[in-house]
C-alpha positions as CSV (number, residue, x, y, z in Angstrom):
1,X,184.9,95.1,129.4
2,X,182.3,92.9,127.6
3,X,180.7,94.5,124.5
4,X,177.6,94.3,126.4
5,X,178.6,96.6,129.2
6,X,179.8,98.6,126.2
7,X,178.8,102.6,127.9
8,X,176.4,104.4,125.5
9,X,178.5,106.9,124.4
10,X,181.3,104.4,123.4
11,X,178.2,102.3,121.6
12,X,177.7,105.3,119.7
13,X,181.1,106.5,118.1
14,X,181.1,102.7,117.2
15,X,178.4,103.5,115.1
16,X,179.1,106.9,113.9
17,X,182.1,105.4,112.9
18,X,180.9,102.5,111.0
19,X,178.6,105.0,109.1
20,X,181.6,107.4,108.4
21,X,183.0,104.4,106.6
22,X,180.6,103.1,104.5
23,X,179.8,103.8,100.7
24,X,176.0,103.4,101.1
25,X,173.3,103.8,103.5
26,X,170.2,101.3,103.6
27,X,167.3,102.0,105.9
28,X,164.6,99.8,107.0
29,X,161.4,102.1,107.5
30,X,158.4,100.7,110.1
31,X,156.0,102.9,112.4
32,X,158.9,101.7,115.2
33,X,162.0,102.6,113.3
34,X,160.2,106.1,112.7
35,X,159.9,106.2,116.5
36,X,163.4,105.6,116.9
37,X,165.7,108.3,118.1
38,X,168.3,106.5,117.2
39,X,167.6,105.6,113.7
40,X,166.8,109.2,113.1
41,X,170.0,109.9,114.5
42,X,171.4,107.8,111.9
43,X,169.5,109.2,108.9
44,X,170.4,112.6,109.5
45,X,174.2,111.5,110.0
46,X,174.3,109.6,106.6
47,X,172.3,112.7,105.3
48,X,174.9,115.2,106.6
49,X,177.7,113.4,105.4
50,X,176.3,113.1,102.1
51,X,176.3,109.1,101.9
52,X,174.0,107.7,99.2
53,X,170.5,106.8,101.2
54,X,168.2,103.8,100.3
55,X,164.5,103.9,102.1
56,X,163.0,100.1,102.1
57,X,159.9,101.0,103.4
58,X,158.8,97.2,105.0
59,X,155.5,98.0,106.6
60,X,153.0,101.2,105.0
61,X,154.6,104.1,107.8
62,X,153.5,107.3,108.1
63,X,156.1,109.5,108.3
64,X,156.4,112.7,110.7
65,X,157.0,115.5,109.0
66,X,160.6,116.2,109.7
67,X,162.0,112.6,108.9
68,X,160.0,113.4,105.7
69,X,161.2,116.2,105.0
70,X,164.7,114.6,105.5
71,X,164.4,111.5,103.3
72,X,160.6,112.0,101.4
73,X,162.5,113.2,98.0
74,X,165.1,110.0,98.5
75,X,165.4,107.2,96.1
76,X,162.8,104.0,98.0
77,X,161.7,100.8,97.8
78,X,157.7,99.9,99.1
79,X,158.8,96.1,99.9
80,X,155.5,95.5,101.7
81,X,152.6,96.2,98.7
């Protein structure tokens, strides 16, 4: 098996995994990365598992309110002003 043909579920204790391990959490913030299921999935694993969380926020993004209400008190960087 190729890592492309990688199943879904496999793709994702690859990640969870590589989360579990690390010391810090950086996350890029756009209007598609807040559309992301998967990125929000993310968040709220390094949230739960109490990793330290950086925002950079690369484009202005309005948040929806419950990826706000994870991350809005969260230490972040505005890289696009």
């Amino acid at each position: 098996m190729t890592k492309a043909s990688i199943p879904a579920n496999e793709w994702t204790e690859a990640v969870a995994t590589a989360l579990q391990s690390s010391a810090f959490f950086v996350v890029y913030i756009t209007p598609d990365a807040v559309r992301s299921r998967n990125v929000r999935n993310e968040i709220h694993f390094a949230i739960t598992h109490n990793k330290p969380l950086l925002a950079v926020y690369l484009a202005e993004t309005e948040m929806p309110p419950g990826l706000d209400l994870q991350i809005g008190s969260i230490q972040a960087i505005m890289r696009y002003e």
